[in-house]
Each structure stands twice: as structure tokens, then as C-alpha cells.
C-alpha positions in Angstrom: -12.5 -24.1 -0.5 -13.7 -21.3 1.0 -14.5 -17.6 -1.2 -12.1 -15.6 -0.4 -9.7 -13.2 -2.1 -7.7 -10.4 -1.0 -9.2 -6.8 -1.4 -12.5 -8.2 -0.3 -14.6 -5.5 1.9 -15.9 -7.8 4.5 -11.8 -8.2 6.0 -11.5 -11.9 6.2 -8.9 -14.4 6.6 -7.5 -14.9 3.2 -6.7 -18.9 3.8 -8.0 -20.9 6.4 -6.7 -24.4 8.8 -6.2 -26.5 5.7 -6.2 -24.9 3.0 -3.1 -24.8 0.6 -1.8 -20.9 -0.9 0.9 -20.3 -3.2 3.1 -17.3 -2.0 5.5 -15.2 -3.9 8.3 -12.9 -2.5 10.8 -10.8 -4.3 12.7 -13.9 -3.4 11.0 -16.9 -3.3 8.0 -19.1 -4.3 6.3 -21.9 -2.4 3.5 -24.1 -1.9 1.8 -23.6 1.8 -0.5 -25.1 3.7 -2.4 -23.1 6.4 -1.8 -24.7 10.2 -3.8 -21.7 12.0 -5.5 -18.4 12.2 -5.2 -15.9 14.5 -6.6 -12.2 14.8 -4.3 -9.4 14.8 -7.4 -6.6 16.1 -5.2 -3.0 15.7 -2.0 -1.8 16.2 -0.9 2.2 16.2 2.1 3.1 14.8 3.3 7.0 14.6 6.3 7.5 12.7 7.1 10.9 13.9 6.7 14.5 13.0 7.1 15.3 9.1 8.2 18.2 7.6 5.4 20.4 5.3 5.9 19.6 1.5 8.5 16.8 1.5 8.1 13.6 1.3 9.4 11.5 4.2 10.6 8.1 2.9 11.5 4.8 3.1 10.0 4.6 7.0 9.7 0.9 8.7 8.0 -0.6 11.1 10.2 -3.7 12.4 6.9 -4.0 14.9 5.0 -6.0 11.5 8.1 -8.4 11.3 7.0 -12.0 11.2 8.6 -14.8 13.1 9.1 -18.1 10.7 6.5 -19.8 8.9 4.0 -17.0 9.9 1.9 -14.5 7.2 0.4 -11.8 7.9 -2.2 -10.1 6.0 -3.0 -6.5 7.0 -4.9 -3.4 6.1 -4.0 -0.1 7.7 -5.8 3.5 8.3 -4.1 6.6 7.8 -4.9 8.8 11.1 -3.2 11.9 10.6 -3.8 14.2 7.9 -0.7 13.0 5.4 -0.8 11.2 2.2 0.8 7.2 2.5 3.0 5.9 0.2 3.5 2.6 -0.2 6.7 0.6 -1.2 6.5 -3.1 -0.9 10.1 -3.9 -1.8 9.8 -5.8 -4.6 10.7 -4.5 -8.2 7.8 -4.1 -8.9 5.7 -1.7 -7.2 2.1 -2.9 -6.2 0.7 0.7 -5.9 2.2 1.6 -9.2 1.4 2.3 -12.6 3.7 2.7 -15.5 4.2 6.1 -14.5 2.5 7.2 -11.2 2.6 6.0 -7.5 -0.8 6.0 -5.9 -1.4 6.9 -1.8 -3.3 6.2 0.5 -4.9 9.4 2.0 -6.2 10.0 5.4 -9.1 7.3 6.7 -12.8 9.6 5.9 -13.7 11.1 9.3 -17.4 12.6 8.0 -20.3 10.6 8.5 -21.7 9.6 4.7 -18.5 8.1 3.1 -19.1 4.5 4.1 -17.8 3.2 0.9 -15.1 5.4 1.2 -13.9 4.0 4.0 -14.8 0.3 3.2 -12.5 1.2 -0.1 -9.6 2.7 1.2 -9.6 0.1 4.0 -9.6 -3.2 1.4 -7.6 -1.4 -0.9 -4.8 -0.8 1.7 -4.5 -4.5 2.3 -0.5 -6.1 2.0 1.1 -9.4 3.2 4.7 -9.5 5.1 6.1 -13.4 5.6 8.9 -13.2 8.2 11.2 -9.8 8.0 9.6 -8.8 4.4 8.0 -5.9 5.8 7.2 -2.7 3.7 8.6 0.7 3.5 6.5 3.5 3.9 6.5 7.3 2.6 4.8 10.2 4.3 3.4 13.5 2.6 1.6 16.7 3.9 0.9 19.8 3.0 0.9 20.7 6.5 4.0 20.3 9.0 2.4 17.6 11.4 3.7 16.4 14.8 3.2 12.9 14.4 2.5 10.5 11.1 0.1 8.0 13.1 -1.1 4.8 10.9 -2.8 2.0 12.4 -2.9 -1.8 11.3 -5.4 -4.4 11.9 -5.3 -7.6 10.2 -4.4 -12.0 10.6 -2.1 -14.5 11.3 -1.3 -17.7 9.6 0.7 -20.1 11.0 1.9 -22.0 7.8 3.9 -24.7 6.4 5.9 -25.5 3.4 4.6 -28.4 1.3 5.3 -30.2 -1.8 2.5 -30.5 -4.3 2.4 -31.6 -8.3 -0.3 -28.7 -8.8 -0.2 -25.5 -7.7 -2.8 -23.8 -5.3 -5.2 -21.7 -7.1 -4.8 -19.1 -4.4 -1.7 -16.5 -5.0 -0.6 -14.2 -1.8 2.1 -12.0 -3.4 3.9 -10.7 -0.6 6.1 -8.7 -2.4 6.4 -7.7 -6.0 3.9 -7.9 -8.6 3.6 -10.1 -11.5 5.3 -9.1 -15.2 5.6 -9.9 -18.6 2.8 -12.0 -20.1 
């Protein structure tokens, strides 16, 4: 099986042709098995003009909807100068602590903040299977005329299979594990 994991730096395919994942939704748990790959290079999304000092919420992009069988994992640059928010949909937050919501700030323009960017860029990765797509919130200090994110990422044409064990690869797509 090949090394990879999700958050890795170098962005690469999480599961490849053959290989068997486990995925977890707010809804449901299976046992996959990888069919295909397939590059998704860069998408831009703006989600309109925001308002200085208030948060603009719960914002989706039905553009990232999946058809059947089908995972996507993604990461995603922030372009304008705005803070990014992230709400997954499950109940419980990925980008969450007990207390606290993290963001995503805006991508590192300046030359010299190479791990900056490599960070910011694996640590906004996500997965949507089918119409599980994300909500996102916008902040800025600043009134701005446009909220402009871009997303590069794969495909995975997958199927459902029955196995006695489960994969030792986990994609949650939504939600985050609790408890012990």
C-alpha cells in the first residue's frame, strides 16, 4: 500500500486504483474500494462582497457536489484578504477545539514564507462524498468586494465493498471522532 495520509505537503492522491479506504460521514460508514483517480487542477470560487467586521456564514458551494460513488479530496487557498471559516457539517467540528474555531487566513503572497504556504495549503485539506459539501464563513476587517477562494484537489471513483477487516486508511468526510 502506498504512503499516504491526508495533510501530507507533497498534495497527493490519498488512495489509489485498488486500494480499499474506510470513510465516515455524519451519516454513514463503509468499506471502499478505489476504481479511479482523476485530477481536479483549480477551481475559483468568489462568494461575493462581505461586509467589514461581520462574519458572513454558512456560504456553499453546490459547484464541490459530488455525483455517486465519487470522493473528492481538496485543499483550498484563500485569495482575498478575509479570514475562512470552516464548518464541515458534522457535530463535530474538524477545525475546532473545545473552545475555539480556527481559520484559514489569506494564502502568503511575500516571497520567504514557503512553509507557510506548504502549511496552510495541507492543513486546508477536506473530503465531500456526493452532496456532503461544507459550509464556509467569511471574516474581514476590511469591507471587500469579493470573498475569492480557490480549490485544487482529486477524484476517486469508488465502490462499496464488503470486508471482515477494516481498511487501515480512515477518510472522515465529515465529523470528527469522539469519546475514547
Amino acid at each position: 500500500m502506498a504512503e499516504l495520509y491526508s495533510y501530507k505537503l507533497g498534495f497527493e492522491p490519498i488512495v489509489l486504483p485498488g486500494e480499499s479506504v474506510k470513510i465516515i460521514t455524519e451519516n454513514e460508514q463503509f468499506s471502499a474500494q478505489c476504481v479511479a483517480v482523476g485530477a481536479l487542477p483549480e477551481y475559483t470560487k468568489d462568494f461575493g462582497a462581505l461586509t467589514a467586521a461581520i462574519w458572513d456564514t454558512e456560504n456553499q458551494d453546490t459547484n464541490l457536489k459530488m455525483p455517486e460513488n465519487t470522493l473528492a479530496q481538496l485543499r483550498m487557498r484563500v485569495v482575498t484578504d478575509m479570514q475562512l471559516r470552516f464548518n464541515n457539517l458534522g457535530s463535530t467540528r474538524q477545525w475546532r477545539t473545545n473552545s475555539q474555531s480556527f481559520i484559514l487566513p489569506q494564502f502568503p503572497q511575500e516571497a520567504g514564507e514557503d512553509f507557510l504556504k506548504e502549511y496552510l495549503f495541507a492543513a486546508s485539506e477536506f473530503f465531500i462524498l456526493k452532496d456532503d459539501t461544507p459550509m464556509f464563513d467569511f471574516y474581514s476587517d476590511a469591507a471587500q468586494v469579493s470573498s475569492t477562494v480557490k480549490f485544487s484537489g482529486w477524484r476517486f471513483r469508488i465502490r462499496k465493498i464488503v470486508t471482515t477487516v477494516d481498511p487501515t486508511k480512515v477518510i472522515w468526510v465529515s465529523g470528527w471522532p469522539s469519546g475514547d
